[in-house]
C-alpha positions in Angstrom: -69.4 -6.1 37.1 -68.7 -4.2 39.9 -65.8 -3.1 42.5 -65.3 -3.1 45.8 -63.9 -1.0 48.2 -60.3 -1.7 47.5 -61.0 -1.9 43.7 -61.6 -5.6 42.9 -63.4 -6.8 40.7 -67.3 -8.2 41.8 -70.0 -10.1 39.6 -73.5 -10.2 40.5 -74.5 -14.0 40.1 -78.2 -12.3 39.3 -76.7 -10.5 36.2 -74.2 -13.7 35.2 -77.5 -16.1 35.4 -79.0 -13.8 32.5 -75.6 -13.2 30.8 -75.1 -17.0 30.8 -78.6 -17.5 29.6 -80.4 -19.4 32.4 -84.1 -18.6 32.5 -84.4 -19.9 36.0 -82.7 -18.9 38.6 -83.3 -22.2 40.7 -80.8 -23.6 38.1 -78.3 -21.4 38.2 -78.2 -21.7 42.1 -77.1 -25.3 41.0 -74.7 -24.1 38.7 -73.1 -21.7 41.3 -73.4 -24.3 44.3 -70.8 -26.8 41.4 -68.3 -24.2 41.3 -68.5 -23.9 45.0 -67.5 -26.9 45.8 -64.7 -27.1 42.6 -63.2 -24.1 44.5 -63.5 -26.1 48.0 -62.2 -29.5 46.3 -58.8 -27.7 45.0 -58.4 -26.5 49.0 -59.6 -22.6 48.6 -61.9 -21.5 50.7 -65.3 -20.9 48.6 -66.2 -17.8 51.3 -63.7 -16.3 49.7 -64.7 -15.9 46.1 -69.2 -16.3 46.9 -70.3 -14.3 49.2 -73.8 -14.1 49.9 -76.1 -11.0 49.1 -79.5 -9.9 48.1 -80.2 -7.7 44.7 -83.2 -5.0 44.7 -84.6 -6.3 40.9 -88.2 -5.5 39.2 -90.6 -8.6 39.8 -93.7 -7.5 37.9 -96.8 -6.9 39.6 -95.2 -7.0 43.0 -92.9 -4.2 42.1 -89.1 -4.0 43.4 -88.0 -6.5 46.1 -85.4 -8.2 47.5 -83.9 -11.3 46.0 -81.0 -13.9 46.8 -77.9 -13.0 45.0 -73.8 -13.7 45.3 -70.9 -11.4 45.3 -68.3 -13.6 43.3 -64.2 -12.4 42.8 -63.3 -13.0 39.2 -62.0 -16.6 40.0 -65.7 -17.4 41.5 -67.4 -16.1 37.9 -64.7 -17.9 36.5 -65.4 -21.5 38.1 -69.3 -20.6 37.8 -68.3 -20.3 33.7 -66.7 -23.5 33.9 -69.6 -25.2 36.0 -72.2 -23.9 33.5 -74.4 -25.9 30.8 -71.5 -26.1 28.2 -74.1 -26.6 25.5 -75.3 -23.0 25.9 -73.5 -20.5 23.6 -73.7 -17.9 26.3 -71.7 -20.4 28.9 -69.4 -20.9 26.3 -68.6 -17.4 25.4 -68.5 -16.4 29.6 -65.6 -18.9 29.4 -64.0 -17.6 27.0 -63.5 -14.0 28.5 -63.4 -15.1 32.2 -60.1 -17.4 30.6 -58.6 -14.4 29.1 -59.5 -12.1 32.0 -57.5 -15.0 34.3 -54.9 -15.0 32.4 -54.5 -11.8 31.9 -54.1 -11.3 36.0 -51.8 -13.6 35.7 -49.3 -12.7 33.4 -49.6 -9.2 34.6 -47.1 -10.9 37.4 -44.4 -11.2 34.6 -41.6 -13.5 35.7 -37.9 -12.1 35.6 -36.9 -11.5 32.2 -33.8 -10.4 33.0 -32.8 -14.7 33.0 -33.0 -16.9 30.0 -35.3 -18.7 32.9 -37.6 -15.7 32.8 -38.0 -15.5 29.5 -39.0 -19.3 28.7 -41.3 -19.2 31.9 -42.9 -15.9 30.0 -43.0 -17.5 26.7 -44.7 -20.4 28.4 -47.4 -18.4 30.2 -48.3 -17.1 26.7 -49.0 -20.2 24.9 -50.4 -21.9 27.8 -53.2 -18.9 27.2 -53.0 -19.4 23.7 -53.9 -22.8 23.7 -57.0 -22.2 26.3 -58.2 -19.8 23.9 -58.2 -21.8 21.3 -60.3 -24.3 22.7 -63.2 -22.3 24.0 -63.3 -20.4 20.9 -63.7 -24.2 19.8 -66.0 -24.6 21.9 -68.0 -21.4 21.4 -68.6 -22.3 17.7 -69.5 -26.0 18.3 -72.4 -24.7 20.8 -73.3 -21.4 18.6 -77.0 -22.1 17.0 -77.5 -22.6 13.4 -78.7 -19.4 11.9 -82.8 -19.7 12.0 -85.5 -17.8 9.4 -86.4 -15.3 11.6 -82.6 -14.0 12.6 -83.1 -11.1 11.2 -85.9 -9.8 13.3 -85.1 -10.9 16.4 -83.3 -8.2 18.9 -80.1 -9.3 21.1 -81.9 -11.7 23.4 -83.1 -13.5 19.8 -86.8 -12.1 20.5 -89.1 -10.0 17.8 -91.1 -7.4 19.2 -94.4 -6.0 17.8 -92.9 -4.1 15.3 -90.1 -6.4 13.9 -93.2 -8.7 13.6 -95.5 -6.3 12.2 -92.7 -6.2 9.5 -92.2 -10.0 8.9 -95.8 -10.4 8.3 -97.0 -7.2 5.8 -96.9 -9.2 3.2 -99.7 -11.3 4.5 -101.2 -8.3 6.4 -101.5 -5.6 3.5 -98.9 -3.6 5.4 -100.3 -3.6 8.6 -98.3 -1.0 11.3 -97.2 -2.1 14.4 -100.5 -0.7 15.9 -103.1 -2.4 13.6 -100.7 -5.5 13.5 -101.5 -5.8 17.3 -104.7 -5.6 17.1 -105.4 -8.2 14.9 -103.2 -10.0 17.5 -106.3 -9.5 19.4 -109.1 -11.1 17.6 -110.6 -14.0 17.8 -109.2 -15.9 15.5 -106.1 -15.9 16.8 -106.0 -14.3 20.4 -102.3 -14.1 21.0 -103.2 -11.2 23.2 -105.1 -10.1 25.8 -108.4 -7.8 25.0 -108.6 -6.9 28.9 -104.8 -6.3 29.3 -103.9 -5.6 25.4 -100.2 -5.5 25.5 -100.1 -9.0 27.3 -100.1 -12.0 25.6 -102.6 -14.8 26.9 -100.6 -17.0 29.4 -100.9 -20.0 27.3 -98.4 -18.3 25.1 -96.1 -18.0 27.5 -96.3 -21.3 28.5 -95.6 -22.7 25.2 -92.6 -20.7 24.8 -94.4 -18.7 21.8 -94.1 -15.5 23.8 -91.6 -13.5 27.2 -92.7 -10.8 28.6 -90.3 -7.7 29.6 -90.0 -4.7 31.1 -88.8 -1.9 29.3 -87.9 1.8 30.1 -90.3 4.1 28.7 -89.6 7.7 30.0 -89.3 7.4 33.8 -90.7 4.3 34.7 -90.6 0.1 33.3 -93.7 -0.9 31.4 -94.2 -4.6 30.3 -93.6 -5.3 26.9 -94.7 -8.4 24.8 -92.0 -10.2 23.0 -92.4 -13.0 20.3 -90.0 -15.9 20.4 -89.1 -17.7 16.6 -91.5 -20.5 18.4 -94.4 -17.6 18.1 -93.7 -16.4 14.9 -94.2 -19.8 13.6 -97.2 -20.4 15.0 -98.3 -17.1 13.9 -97.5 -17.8 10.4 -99.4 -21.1 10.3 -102.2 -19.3 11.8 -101.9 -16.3 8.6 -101.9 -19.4 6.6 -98.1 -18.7 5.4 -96.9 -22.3 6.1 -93.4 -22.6 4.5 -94.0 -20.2 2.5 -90.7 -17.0 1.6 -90.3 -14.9 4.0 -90.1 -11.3 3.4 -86.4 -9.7 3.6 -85.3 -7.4 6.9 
């Protein structure tokens, strides 16, 4: 979130799609281009609250570039929220603070309490929020996913990386460190990554969704990073032979 010259508030629809949890950004466009014309059909004008921009972002080997982005008020992120895939637990939780954060504003414009008037139109405004909040936390817990057998190695963005995964797996490795746990990543009988290129995964894992790809800080510059998803780490524990077998605690 950001703030413009006069001190509003301004959303990067770049850093929403990721906060919402849309891989694709082609998607999201959708998603924005809803609430666009949401805003238009209650007879706002949507150049108000989306305006059109372009964000510097990292896009691997091509290195920093220029991308299409959107500058939305809070009442644009808001409608985007409300647009979004409402079977995503990041959609529902974006409506549940952009719904505070709108009700917040309003009620900051406190009617006159000074009149019995006032007062119930006060009262009013708070359980009208109430009662919002209620439902998307509702909401939020009906779309939240059930708890899965590699929770607790995954990171915030539920991925494991080399070391979390290193740890899952000692049992069936004798203890292998991260480093000796990668390379066996390499050989032949599994291949998961690269030989060539060893901290990349072979595309084919990526394309099965058993692997992502990041770029991390390390000192001053962004290195790629190899990620498992819980989809990897259960292919890799059929390939160590685990099969259903416990898994070892975090």
């Amino acid at each position: 979130m950001l703030r413009d010259e006069k001190g509003q508030e301004r959303w990067s629809a770049r850093d929403l799609q990721k906060l919402m949890g849309y891989d694709e950004w082609r998607k999201f466009d959708d998603t924005i281009q809803r609430a666009m014309a949401a805003v238009e059909a209650s007879g706002l004008d949507p150049l108000d609250h989306f305006v059109g921009a372009a964000k510097v972002m990292e896009t691997g080997r091509w290195g920093r570039t220029k991308v299409k982005d959107y500058r939305l008020t809070r009442f644009g992120a808001y409608h985007v929220a409300l647009a979004g895939d409402g079977r995503k637990q990041e959609v529902a939780a974006a409506k549940t603070y952009f719904t505070v954060k709108t009700r917040e504003a309003e009620l900051a414009a406190k009617p006159d309490v000074s009149s019995p008037e006032g007062v119930l139109a006060l009262a009013e405004k708070y359980v009208e929020a109430a009662r919002e909040l209620v439902t998307t936390k509702k909401e939020l817990a009906i779309a939240k996913p059930k708890a899965g057998k590699w929770d607790a190695f995954c990171n915030a963005d539920g991925l494991i990386d080399m070391g979390a995964a290193a740890k899952a797996f000692h049992k069936v490795t004798d203890g292998l460190g991260r480093t000796k746990f990668m390379d066996l990543l390499r050989e032949d009988g599994i291949r998961f990554l690269q030989v060539q290129n060893p901290r990349i995964p072979y595309e084919v894992h990526v394309q099965k969704g058993r692997a992502e790809v990041k770029f991390v800080p390390a000192g001053y510059k962004m290195v790629e990073q190899t990620f498992f998803t819980p989809k990897g780490m259960d292919w890799l524990a059929d390939k160590l032979g685990m099969g259903g077998s416990a898994l070892p605690a975090a």
